[in-house]
N, C-alpha and C positions, 0 to 999 in steps of 0.2 A: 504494500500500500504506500503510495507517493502522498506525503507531506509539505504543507507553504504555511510561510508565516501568516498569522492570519491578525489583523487589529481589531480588537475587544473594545467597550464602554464598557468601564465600570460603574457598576450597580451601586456604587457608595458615594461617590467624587467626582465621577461625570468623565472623566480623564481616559484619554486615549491609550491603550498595552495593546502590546506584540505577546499575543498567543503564537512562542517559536514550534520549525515545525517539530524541534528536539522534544517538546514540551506534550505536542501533540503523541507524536508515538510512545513517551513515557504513560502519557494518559490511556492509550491502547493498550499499549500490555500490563495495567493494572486493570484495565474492564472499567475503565471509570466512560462513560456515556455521554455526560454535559460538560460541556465548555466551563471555564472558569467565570464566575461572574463578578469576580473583585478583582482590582488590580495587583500587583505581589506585594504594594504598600499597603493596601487596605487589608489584606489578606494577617499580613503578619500582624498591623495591630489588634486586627480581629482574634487572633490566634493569643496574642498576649492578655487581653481584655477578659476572654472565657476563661483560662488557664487562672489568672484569679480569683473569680468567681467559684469555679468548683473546688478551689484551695484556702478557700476562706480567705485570713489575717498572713497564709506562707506566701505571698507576695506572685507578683508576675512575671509571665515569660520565664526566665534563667534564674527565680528566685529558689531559696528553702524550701523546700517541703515540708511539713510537718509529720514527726517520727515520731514514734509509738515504743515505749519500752516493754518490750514481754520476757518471758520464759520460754527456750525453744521445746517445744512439746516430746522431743524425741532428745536431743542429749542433756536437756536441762542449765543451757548457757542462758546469760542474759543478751540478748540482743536488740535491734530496733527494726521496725516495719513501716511503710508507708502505707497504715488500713490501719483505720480502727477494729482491733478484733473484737469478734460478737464470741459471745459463748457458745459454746457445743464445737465448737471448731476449732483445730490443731492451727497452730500456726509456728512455723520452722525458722530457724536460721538458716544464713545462703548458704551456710554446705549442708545442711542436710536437706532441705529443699530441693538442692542438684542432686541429691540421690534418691529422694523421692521421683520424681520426673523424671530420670532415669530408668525406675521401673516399672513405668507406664508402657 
């Protein structure tokens, strides 16, 4: 399949982007279907602005995350998690998690 740059309006700012045709075949071999509707400025603030939002007060974009102190359910280390754990549910440290999902 032959690709061309194609020029978008974005949906946020009004402002003229080059959908490349690099951009375009990347988007075909993920199966993605619709054209881009923000520009890659509007795009990334958009990206920083929700990453807040579902991270509460851990900040945006490239901030903190907020880490959770547990006990690893399986060697009894103390470690940290990015989830608040609910009860009933095991929650691992990074190596024993890689060995859990390993024998899957």
């Amino acid at each position: 399949m032959s690709f061309q740059d194609k020029v978008l309006t974005c949906r946020d700012c009004g402002q003229q982007f080059t959908f490349t045709a690099g951009e375009q075949e990347f988007y075909a071999t993920k199966g993605l279907m619709n054209e881009p509707g923000r520009c890659p400025d509007c795009r990334s603030i958009r990206r920083g602005s929700r990453g807040s939002e579902s991270r509460g007060s851990g900040g945006g974009g490239g901030g903190g995350r907020q880490m959770f102190d547990v006990i690893c359910s399986q060697c009894g280390q103390p470690t940290q998690v990015p989830f608040q754990p609910t009860s009933g549910r095991p929650v691992y440290c990074s190596d024993c998690f890689s060995r859990q999902r390993s024998y899957s």
